[in-house]
NURO-156776 format. One line per 3 residues: their letters; for each residue x, y, z of C-alpha. Coordinates in Angstrom, 3 decimals. Each point is the difference from the previous one (the first is absolute). Example, Ala and Ser with C-alpha at 12.3 -4.5 7.8 and 13.67 -1.06 7.14 Angstrom:
2
as	12.300:-4.500:7.800 | 1.370:3.440:-0.660
***
This chain:
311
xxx	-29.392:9.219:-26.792 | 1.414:0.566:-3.446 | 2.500:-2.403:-1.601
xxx	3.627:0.227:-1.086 | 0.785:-2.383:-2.283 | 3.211:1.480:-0.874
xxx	2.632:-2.412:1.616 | 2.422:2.726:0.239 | 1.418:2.379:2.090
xxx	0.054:-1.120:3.700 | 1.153:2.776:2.015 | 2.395:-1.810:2.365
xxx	-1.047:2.109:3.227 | -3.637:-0.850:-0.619 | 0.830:-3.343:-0.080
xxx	2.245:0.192:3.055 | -2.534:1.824:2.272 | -2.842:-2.898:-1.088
xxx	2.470:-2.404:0.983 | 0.710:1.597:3.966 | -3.787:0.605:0.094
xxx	-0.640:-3.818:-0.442 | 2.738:-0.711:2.151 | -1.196:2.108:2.593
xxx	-3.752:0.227:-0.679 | -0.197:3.555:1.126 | 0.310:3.395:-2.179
xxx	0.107:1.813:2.843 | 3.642:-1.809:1.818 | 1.263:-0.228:-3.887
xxx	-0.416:3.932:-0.333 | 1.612:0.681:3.346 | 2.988:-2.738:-0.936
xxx	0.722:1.824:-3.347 | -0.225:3.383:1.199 | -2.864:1.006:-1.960
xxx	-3.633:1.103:0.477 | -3.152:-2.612:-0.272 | -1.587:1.328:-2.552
xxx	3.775:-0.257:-2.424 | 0.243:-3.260:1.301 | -3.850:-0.506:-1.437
xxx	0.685:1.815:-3.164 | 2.776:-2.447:-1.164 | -2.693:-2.724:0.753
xxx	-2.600:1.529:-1.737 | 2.115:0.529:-3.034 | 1.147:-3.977:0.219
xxx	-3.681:-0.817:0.141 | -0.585:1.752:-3.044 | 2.322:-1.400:-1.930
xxx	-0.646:-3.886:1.290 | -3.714:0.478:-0.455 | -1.430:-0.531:2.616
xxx	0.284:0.214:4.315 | 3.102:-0.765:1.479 | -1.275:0.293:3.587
xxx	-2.780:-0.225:2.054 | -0.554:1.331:3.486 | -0.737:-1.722:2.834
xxx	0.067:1.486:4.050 | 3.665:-0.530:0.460 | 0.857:1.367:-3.176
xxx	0.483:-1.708:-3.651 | -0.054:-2.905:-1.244 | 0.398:-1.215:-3.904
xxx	-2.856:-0.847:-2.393 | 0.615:-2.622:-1.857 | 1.924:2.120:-2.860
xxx	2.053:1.280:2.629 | 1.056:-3.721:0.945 | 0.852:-0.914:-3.820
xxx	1.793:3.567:-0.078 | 2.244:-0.339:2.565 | 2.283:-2.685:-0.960
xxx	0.280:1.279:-3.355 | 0.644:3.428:1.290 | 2.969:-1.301:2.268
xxx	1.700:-2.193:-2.585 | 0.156:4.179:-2.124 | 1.250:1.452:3.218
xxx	2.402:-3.034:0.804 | 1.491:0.598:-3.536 | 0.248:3.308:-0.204
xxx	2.329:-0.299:3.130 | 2.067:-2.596:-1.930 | 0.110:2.141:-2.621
xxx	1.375:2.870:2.285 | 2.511:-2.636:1.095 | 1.007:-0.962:-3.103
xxx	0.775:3.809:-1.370 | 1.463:0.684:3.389 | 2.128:-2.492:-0.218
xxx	1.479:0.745:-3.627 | 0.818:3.217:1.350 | 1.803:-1.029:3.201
xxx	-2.236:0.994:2.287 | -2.970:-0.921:2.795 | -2.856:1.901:0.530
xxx	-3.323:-0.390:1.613 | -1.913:0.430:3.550 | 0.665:-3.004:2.241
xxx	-2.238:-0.327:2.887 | 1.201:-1.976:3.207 | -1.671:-0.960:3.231
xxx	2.170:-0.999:2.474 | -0.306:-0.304:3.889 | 0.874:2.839:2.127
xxx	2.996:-1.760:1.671 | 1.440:-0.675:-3.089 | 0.329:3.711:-1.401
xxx	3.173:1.153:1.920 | 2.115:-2.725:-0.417 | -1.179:-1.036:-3.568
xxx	-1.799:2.675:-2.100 | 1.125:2.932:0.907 | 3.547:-0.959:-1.304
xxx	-2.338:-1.797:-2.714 | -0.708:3.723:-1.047 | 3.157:1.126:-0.036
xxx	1.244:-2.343:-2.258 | -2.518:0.632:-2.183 | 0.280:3.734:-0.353
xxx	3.804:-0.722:-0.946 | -0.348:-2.819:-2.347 | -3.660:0.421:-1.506
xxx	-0.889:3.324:0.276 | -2.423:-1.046:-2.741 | -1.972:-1.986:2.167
xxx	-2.240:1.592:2.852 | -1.157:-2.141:3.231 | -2.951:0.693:1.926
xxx	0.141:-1.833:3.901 | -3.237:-0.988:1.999 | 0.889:-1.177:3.271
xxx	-2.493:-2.558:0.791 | -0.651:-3.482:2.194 | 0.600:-3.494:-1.452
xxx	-3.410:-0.542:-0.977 | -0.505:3.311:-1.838 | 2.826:-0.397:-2.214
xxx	-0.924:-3.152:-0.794 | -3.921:0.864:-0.872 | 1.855:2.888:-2.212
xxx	2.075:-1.943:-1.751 | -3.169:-1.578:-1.056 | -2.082:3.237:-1.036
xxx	3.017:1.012:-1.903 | 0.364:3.112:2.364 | 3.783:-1.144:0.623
xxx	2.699:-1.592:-1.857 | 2.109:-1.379:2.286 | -0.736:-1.272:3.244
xxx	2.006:-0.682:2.906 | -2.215:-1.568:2.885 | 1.247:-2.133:3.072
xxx	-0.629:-3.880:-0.624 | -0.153:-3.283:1.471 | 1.374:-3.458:-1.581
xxx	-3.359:-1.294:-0.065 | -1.592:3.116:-1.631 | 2.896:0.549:-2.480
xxx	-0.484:-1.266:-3.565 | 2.324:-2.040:-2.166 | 0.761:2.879:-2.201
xxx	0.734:2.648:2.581 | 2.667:2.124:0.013 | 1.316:-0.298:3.686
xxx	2.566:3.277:0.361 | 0.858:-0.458:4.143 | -0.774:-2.848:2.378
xxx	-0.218:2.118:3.591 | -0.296:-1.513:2.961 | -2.036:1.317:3.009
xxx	0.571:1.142:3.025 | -1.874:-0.124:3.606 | -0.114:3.774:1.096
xxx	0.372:1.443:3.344 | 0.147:3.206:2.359 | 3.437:0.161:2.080
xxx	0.646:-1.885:2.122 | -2.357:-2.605:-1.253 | 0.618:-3.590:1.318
xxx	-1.675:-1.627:-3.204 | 2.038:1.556:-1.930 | 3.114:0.468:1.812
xxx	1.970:-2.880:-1.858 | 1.047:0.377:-3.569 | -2.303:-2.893:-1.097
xxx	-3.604:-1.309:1.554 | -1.646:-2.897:-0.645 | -3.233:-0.010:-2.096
xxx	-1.684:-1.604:3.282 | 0.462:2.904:1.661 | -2.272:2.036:-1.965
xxx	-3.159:-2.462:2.042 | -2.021:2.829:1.198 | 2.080:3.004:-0.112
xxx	-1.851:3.231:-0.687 | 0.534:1.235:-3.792 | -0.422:2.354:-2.502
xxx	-0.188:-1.091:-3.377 | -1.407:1.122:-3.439 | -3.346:-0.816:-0.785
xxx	-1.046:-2.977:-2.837 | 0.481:-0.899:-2.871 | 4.067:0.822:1.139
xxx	1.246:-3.135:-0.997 | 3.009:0.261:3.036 | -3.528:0.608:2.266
xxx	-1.235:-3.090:-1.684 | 2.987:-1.818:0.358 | 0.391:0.592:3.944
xxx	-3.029:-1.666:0.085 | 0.039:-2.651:-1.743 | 3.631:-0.851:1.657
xxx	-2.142:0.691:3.727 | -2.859:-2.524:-0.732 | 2.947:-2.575:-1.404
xxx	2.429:0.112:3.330 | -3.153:0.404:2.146 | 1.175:3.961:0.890
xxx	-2.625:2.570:0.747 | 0.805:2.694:-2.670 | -1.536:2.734:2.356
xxx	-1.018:3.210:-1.765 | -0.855:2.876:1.784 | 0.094:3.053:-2.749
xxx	-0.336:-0.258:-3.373 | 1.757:2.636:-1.357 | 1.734:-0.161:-3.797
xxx	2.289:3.241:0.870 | 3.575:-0.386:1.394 | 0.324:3.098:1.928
xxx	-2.862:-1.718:2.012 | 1.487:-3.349:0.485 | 2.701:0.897:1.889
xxx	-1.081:2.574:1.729 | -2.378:-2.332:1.141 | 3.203:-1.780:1.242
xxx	1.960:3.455:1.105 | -2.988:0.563:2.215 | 0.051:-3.739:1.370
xxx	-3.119:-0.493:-1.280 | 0.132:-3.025:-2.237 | 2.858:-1.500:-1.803
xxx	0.122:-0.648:-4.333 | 2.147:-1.631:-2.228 | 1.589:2.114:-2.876
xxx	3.005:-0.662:-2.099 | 3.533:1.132:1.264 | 0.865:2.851:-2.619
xxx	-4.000:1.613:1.665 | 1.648:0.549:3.772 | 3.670:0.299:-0.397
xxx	0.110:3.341:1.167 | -2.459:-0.116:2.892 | 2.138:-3.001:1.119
xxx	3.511:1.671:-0.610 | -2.105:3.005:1.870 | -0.587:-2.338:2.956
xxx	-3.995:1.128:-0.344 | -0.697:-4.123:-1.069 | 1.526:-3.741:0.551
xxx	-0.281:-1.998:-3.149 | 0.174:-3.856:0.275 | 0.556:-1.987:-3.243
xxx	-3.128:-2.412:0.242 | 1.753:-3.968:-0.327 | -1.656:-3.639:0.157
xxx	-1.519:0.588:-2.528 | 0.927:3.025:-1.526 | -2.209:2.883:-1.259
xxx	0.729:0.661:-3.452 | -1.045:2.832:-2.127 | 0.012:0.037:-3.656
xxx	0.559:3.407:-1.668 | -2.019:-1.226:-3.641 | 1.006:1.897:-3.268
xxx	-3.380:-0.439:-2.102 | -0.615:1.710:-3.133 | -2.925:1.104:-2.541
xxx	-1.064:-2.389:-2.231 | 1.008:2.273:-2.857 | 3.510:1.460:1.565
xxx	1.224:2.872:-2.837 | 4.087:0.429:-0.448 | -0.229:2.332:2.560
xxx	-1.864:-2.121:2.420 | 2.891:-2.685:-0.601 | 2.672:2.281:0.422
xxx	-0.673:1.245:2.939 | -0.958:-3.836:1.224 | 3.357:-0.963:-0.455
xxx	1.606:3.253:1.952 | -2.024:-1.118:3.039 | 1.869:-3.393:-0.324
xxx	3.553:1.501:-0.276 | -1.281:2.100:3.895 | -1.583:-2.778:1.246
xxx	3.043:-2.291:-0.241 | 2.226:2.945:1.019 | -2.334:0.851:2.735
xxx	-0.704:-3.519:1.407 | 3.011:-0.435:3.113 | -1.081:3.522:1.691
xxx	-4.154:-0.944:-0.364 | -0.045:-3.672:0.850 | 1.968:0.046:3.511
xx	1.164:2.183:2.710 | 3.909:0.034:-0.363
***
C-alpha cells in the first residue's frame, strides 16, 4: 500500500467512521447505523488507509478487527475528533448558541414521564441541538455507553452495582403486582417474605433490579421464583392481568392499570425494593451532551413525588 507522509489533511468523517468501525468491529452494522451503503462506509476507510500507510483493519469471521496500525490510530484519531467537538463548543458558545446530535438510551418506562417532556423542552430552548432516543434494557445502555453508541444513559441500578461517581436522578421503590382481587397484594404494603415462592415475571440478566431480587432472596432465605423471563412491560403485567404470575415494577409503570382496577399494586416493605434510575454519561460529553444532562435533572426532581409512590 502506498504511503502518505503528508501529516495533513484528516478528513474528520473518515476519521469518525474508523473510529465506530473499531468500536463496533463490523462495516456492515456501521453502514446500516449511519445510513449509508457498505461499500461508502469502505471507501472512507480505504482513503484513511491510504493516507496512514498502511492497513487499518483486518477481517476476521465476525467481522473486523484492527492491525496493529489501526490500534496506534485509534487513540490518536479520537483525541482529533474529541477536539474538533470542543472546538464546535467553543464557537458555539461565543455565539450564544448549542448545537450538536445527542444520543440517549433510556428505558422504556422512563420515556413518558421523563423524555418525552425532555423533548419538548428541548425543541423550545435548544432548537440547535437534535436528540436521537433508543429505548433499550439496563444492560444495553450500559454496554452502549461503552461503544460510544450513546451519550447518556439512564439504566435502573442497585446500591451495590452503583459507582461512586454516579449520577443517581430518582430513587423508586418497587412494588408487588397483582390481578384484582389479589390477596397478596390486597394491602397497600407486603412484606419482602412474602415474595417466598410466588410465581413471577421478571426481566432477564444482567437487569441489575433482576440481580438485586436475587441477591436480597438468597440473603433473607426467600425463593425468588421466576417463571418468565420477559424484559417487555406490556408482558409483565399482563402476565399478572391474566393471573398468571405476579412482577415487581415501579409505581409511575402501573398507575393507570391500578386506577383502571385491571391490577393491585403492593409497595414491597422489610426490606424495601429500591430502584435506582442512574444518569451516566460519555466519557467525552460535548456542550450539548451537558446541556441536555442537566434538563433531565431539573424533570427528574420535578417529576420525582408522582413516579416514586402511589398518592
Amino acid at each position: 500500500m502506498s504511503t502518505n507522509q503528508d501529516g495533513g489533511g484528516w478528513d474528520l468523517r473518515a476519521l469518525r467512521i474508523f473510529s465506530m468501525v473499531a468500536r463496533h468491529g463490523s462495516i456492515t452494522k456501521v453502514a446500516i447505523d449511519l445510513g449509508v451503503s457498505q461499500p461508502a462506509v469502505s471507501r472512507y476507510l480505504s482513503m484513511l488507509e491510504k493516507q496512514c500507510g498502511g492497513y487499518l483493519f483486518t477481517r476476521n469471521g465476525r467481522g473486523v478487527s484492527l492491525t496493529e496500525l489501526g490500534k496506534q490510530v485509534l487513540p490518536m484519531a479520537e483525541q482529533v475528533l474529541a477536539s474538533a467537538s470542543d472546538l464546535n463548543d467553543v464557537v458555539a458558545a461565543a455565539q450564544g448558541r448549542v448545537t450538536g446530535t445527542v444520543r440517549i438510551g433510556t428505558l422504556p418506562s422512563l420515556s413518558e414521564p421523563l423524555i418525552v417532556p425532555l423533548i419538548l423542552r428541548v425543541q423550545r430552548e435548544h432548537p440547535g441541538i437534535q436528540l436521537q432516543i433508543v429505548e433499550s434494557a439496563a444492560g444495553q445502555i450500559e454496554s452502549g455507553l461503552q461503544r460510544r453508541e450513546i451519550d447518556i444513559g439512564l439504566p435502573y441500578r442497585s446500591h451495590d452495582a452503583l459507582g461512586n461517581d454516579e449520577d443517581v436522578l430518582l430513587r423508586l421503590p418497587s412494588y408487588l403486582i397483582g390481578p384484582p382481587g389479589d390477596r397478596v397484594t390486597a394491602a397497600p404494603q407486603v412484606a419482602f417474605a412474602q415474595l417466598d415462592g410466588l410465581p413471577l415475571v421478571l426481566s432477564r440478566k444482567p437487569s441489575s433490579v433482576r440481580m438485586m431480587l436475587d441477591e436480597m432472596g438468597r440473603r433473607h432465605d426467600i425463593e425468588i421464583r421466576v417463571m418468565v423471563e420477559a424484559d417487555s412491560g406490556l408482558i409483565q403485567k399482563q402476565m399478572a392481568v391474566r393471573r398468571a404470575a405476579y412482577t415487581v415494577l415501579p409505581w409511575h409503570v402501573v398507575a393507570a392499570e391500578v386506577k383502571r382496577g385491571e391490577l393491585q399494586a403492593a409497595e414491597i416493605v422489610q426490606p424495601s425494593v429500591l430502584r435506582i434510575v442512574s444518569l451516566m454519561l460519555t466519557d467525552r460529553p460535548t456542550q450539548a451532551v451537558k446541556v441536555v444532562a442537566t434538563l433531565l435533572r431539573h424533570l427528574a426532581r420535578e417529576a420525582a413525588p408522582r413516579l416514586a409512590a402511589r398518592p
